[in-house]
N, C-alpha and C positions, 0 to 999 in steps of 0.2 A: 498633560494629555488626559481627556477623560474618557469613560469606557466606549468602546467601539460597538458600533449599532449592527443591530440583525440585518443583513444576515453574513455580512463580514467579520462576525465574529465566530462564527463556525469553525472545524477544524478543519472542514477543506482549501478555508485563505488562510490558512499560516503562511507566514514567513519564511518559518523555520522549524523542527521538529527534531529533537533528540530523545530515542527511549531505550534504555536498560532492557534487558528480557527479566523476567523474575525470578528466574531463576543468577543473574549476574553474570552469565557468562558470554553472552552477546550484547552490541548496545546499536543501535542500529540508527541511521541519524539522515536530512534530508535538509542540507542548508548551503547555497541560499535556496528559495522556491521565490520562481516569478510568477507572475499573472500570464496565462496562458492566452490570453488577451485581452484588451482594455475592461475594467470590473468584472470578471470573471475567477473561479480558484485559480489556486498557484500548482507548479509544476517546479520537479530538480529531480537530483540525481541521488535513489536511497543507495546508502554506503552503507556496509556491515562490517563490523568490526572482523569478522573472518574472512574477505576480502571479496565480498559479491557486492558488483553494483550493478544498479538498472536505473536506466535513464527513463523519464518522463513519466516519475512515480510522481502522486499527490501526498503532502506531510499528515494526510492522517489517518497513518500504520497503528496497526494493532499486535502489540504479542499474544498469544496465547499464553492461558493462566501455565501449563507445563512446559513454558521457551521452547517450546518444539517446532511453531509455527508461527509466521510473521504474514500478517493480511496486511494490502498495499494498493492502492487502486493504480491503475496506469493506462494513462490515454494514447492512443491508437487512432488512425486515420481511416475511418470506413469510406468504400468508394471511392479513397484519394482524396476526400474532400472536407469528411463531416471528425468534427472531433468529437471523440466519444472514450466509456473509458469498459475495461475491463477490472476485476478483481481478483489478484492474482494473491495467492496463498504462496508461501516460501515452507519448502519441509528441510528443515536443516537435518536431521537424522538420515535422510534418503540424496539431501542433496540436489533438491529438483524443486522446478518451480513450475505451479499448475496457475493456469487463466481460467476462469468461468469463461462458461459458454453465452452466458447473458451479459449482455453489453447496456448501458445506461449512460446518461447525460455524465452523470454524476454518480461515485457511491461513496456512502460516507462507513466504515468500519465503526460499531458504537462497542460491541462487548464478542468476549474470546474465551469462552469459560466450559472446561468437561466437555468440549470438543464441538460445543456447539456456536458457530459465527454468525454473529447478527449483524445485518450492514443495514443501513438507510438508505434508497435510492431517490436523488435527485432532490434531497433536504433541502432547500430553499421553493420548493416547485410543489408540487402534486406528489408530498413524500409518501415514499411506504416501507414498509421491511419487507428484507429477503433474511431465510435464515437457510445454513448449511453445517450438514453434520462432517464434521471434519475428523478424518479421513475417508471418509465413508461413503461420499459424495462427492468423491474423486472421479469416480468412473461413469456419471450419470450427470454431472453439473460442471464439471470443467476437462480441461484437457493439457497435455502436459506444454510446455513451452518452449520448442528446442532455440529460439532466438538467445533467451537468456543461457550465456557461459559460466560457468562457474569455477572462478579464478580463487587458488589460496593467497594469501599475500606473501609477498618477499618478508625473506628473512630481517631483513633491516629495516623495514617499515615502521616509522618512528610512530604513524597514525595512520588511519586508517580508510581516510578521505583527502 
């Protein structure tokens, strides 16, 4: 097989996505991911090894350099019709999970570093960055999520997905 051409080689078509936090105590993972529709990214279901999942995430999550926060894009139905997606930051310290207010085709998570998130919107297209000071930009660029539950895992849970 030889290498895969632009722009299917992005990290919004994965497959599949598994990542460690850097800190090693979370690993958080998104496999399988299908095509959301024919040549389009892919879509599944991110699982965290501490028992939170959310369906209709995109595989390409970002940890934050301090494991404290997990960036994830996830598509949504605007007007019932239009697929579109949100960028949704996960605060594992608070337990809660915040959406951006800004909605795009696409976003793609590039870097998570001293609290500042860089995403690409709509990288295959008319790309640009957005950045956000995380946590700090909680209260001015997103809002909290109460769709997303936040389940521990059973005791016996051999895995985690």
């Amino acid at each position: 097989m030889g290498e895969v051409e632009w722009p299917y080689n992005l990290p919004i078509w994965r497959s599949s996505h598994r990542a460690a936090s850097p800190d090693g105590s979370l690993v958080a993972q998104i496999n399988p991911a299908r095509e959301v529709s024919m040549g389009n990214p892919t879509s599944g279901i991110l699982c965290v090894s501490n028992g939170l999942h959310i369906e209709r995430c995109n595989p390409s999550f970002i940890w934050s350099d301090d494991s404290r926060f997990l960036a994830v894009p996830r598509y949504f139905h605007k007007l019932g019709v239009f697929r579109r997606q949100r960028l949704l930051v996960i605060d594992f310290e608070k337990k809660s999970v915040y959406a951006s207010n800004a909605t795009a085709w696409y976003f793609q998570p590039e870097t998570f570093a001293v609290g500042r998130l860089v995403a690409t919107v709509n990288p295959f297209q008319a790309k640009r960055r957005v950045e956000f000071q995380i946590p700090d930009d909680f209260s001015k660029d997103f809002k909290r999520d109460p769709w997303v539950l936040w389940a521990e895992p059973p005791a016996s849970a051999g895995g985690y997905c």
